[in-house]
N, C-alpha and C positions, 0 to 999 in steps of 0.2 A: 332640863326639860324645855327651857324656852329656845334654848339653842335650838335643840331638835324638832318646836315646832316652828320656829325661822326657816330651818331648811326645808319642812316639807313646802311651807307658803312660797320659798324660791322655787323650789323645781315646780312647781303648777305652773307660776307666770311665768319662767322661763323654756318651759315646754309649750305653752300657749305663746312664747314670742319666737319660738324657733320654729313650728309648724305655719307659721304668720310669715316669715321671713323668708321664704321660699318661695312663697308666691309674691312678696313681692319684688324680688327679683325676675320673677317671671315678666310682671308688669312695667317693671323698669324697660327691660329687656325688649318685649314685645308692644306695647301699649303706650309707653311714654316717648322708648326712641324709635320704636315702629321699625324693629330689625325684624330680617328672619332669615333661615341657611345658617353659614359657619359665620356672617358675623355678629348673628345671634345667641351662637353656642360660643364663640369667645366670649363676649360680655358677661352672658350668664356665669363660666367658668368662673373669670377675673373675680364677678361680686360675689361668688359662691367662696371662695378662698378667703376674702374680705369677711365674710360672713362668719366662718368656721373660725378668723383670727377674732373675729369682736367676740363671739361667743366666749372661747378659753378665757379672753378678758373680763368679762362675767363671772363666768368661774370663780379668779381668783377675786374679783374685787365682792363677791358674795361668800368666801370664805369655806368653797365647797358648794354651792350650787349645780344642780346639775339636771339636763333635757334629754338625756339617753340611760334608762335601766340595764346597758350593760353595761356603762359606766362604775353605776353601782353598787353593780353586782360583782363587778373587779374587787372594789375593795369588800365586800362582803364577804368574799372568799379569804380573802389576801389576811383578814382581820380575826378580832376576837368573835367568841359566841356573841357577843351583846351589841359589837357592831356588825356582825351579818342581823341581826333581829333588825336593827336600825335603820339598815341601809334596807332591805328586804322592805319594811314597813314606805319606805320611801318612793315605790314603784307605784303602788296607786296615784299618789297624786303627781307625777307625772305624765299617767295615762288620762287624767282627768282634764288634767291642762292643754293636753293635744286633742281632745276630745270636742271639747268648748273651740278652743281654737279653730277647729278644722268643722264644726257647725256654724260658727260665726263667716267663714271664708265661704263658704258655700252658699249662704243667705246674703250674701255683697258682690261675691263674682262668681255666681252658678256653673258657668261655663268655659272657666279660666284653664283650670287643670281636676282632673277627678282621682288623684295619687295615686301612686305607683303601681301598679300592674305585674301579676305574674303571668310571664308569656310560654314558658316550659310547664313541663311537668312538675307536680309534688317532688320526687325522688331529686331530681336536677336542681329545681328551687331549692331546695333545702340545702344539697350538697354546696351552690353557690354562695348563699346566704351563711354557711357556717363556713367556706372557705373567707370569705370577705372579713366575717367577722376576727376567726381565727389570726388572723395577718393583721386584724385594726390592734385586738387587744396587744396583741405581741410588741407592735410599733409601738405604743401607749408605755407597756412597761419597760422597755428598749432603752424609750429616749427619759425617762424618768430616772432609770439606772443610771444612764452614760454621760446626759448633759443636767449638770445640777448649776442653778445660779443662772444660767441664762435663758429666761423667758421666753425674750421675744426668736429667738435660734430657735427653741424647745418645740414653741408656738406656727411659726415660719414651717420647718421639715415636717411636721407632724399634721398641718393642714393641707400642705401639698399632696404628702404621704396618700393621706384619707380620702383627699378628693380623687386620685388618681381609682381608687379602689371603688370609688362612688361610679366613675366613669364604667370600670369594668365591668360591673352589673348592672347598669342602669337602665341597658336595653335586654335584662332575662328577669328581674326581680324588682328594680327600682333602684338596687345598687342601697339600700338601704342601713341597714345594721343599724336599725333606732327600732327597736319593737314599739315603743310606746306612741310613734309619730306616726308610724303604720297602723297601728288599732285606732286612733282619732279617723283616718278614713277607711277602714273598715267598721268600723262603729255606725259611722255618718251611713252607709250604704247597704247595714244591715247583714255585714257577710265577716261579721269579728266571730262568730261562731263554728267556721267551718273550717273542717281539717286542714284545709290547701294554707291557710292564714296561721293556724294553730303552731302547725310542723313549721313552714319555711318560716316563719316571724316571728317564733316565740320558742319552739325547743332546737332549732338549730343553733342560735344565738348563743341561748344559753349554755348550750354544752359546747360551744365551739368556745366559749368564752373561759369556764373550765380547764378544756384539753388545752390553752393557749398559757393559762396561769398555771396548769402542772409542768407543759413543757418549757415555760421561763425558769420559774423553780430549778427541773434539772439540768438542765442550761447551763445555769448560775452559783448550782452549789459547788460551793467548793468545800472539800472535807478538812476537818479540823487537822493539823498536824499533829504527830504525833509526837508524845513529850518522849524526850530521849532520857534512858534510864542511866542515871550517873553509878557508873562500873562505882564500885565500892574499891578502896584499897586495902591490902592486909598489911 
């Protein structure tokens, strides 16, 4: 029991230091070294990958911590009945963490960034948002399968991977696949309630996240051999 409430108190602070941490790359970026154009967006890139590597080192050095509920939702699927109850239980305070987070960032730098934006349709949003996610979880259980023992390789491909994916949507949706970092400012602006947020940030994910771990699953299985029947002799 204490284990499990150790993790929930990690994923709060560390959803409140991963919505925290975006802006201040922003800051960095635009504010501190007073860039703007492409060598703006390199910079930003560079500490965004930096970011994404400290974070997985979080991860392990909290023994399972984590700032994305489709994260958690991977292994809630992947697992038993009592660890999907577990991990499932563990998405509130996530969304709690980004919430505080992303009201706190807005009472300090009102006018910094006002978070991610859908600029298409629902129908499009959604399709993008569950293709994004579909291809993150795949990469996740990929390199978990394939590279065992090496960290910081695992770590390296796997935030390149993600950021590339970030870039992709980042001008139709936010490039997102964090439900719980997107509800902090949809919460903050009063519009966590509405379909458009609903569908593209919370059931695309989630079912993209699903069809991703069924199609690893068959991907992966390989069938039992069959035992050869030893001929009898007369």
């Amino acid at each position: 029991m204490a284990g499990m409430a150790q993790l929930m108190i990690t994923d709060t602070i560390m959803s409140f230091m991963w919505v925290w941490s975006g802006i201040i790359i922003r800051l960095i970026a635009h504010v501190v070294l007073g860039l703007s154009g492409h060598a703006s967006e390199f910079v930003r890139s560079v500490l965004t990958i930096l970011n994404m590597f400290l974070f997985t080192h979080l991860v392990k050095l909290t023994d399972g911590g984590a700032y994305n509920p489709i994260v958690v939702f991977t292994s809630a699927i992947n697992g038993t009945f009592t660890t999907f109850l577990f991990n499932i239980a563990r998405i509130p305070f996530q969304v709690a963490g980004s919430i505080v987070g992303v009201r706190l960032i807005i009472e300090t730098f009102p006018e910094l960034w006002r978070g991610p934006a859908l600029v298409i349709n629902l129908h499009q949003g959604a399709l993008t948002e569950g293709l994004l996610t579909f291809s993150q979880v795949l990469i996740t259980l990929g390199l978990d399968r394939s590279i065992n023992g090496s960290f910081y390789m695992k770590t390296w491909i796997s935030s390149i991977l993600k950021f590339s994916l970030h870039i992709l949507g980042s001008d139709l949706t936010g490039g997102c696949m964090n439900p719980a970092a997107v509800v902090g400012w949809a919460y903050a602006f009063g519009v966590h309630k509405r379909k458009e947020h609903i569908i593209v940030y919370w059931f695309a994910p989630i079912e993209a996240t699903l069809l991703a771990s069924w199609t690893f699953r068959l991907l992966t299985h390989r069938p039992k051999p069959e035992k050869k029947k030893k001929q009898k002799i007369n």
